[in-house]
C-alpha positions as CSV (number, residue, x, y, z in Angstrom):
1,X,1.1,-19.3,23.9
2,X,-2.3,-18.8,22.2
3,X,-2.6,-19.1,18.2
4,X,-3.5,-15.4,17.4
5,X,-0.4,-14.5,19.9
6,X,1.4,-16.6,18.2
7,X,0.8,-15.0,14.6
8,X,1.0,-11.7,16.0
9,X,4.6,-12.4,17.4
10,X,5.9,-13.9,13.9
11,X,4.1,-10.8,11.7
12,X,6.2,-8.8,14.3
13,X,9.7,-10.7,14.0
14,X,9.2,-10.4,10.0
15,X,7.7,-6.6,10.0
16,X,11.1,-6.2,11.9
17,X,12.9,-7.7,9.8
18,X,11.6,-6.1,6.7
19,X,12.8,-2.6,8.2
20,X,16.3,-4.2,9.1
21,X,16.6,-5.0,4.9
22,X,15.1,-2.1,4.2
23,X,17.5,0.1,6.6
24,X,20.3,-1.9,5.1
25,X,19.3,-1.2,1.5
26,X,19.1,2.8,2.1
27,X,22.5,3.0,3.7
28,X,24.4,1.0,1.0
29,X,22.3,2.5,-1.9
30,X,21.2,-1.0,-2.9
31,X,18.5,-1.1,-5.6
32,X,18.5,2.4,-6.4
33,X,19.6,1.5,-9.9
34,X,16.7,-0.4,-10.3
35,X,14.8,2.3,-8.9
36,X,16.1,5.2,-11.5
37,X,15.3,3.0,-14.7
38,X,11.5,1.9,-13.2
39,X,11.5,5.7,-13.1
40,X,12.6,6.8,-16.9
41,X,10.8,4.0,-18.3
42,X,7.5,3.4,-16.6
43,X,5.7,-0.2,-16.9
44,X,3.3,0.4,-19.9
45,X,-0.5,-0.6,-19.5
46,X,-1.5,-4.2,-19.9
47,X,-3.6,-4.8,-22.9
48,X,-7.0,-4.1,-22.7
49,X,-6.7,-1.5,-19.5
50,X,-9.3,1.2,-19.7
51,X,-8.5,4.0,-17.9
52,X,-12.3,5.6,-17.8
53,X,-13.2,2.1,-16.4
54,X,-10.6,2.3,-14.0
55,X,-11.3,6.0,-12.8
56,X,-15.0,5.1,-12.6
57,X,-14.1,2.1,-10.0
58,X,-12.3,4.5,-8.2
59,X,-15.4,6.6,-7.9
60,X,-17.6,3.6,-6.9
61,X,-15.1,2.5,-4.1
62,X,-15.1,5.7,-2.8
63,X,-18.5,6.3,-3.0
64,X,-18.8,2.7,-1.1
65,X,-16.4,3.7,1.6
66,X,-18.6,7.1,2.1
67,X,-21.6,5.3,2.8
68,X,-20.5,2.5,5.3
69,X,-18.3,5.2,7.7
70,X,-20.4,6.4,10.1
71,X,-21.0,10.2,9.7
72,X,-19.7,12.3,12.5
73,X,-21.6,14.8,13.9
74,X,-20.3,18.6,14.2
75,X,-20.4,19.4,17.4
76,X,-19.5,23.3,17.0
77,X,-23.2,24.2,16.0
């Protein structure tokens, strides 16, 4: 078997497995205790987060992934 089969087959055996735990945990309700007190008290920022920095390197991102897609062309002209 070929290297990038290989790794391909393993990522697949442990995506698989993921969903198996993860089935698991929403039919016995495991973790949902954790969940409900990540919810009432959410994480606070880390020191020295800016949250204008942070909304203005979502705009550049975004404005990155707008100019390398290709533009489609609209064919119902």
């Amino acid at each position: 078997m070929s290297q990038p089969r290989e790794m391909r087959y393993a990522a697949a055996q442990a995506f698989e497995e993921s969903l198996q735990q993860l089935q698991h945990r929403l039919e016995t309700g495991e973790g949902q205790g954790a969940h409900r007190s990540a919810q009432a008290n959410p994480p606070a920022a880390p020191a020295g987060f800016d949250l204008d920095s942070f909304e203005a390197a979502i705009a550049d991102i975004d404005q990155f992934m707008q100019a390398t897609q290709p533009r489609s062309v609209d064919q119902s002209v």
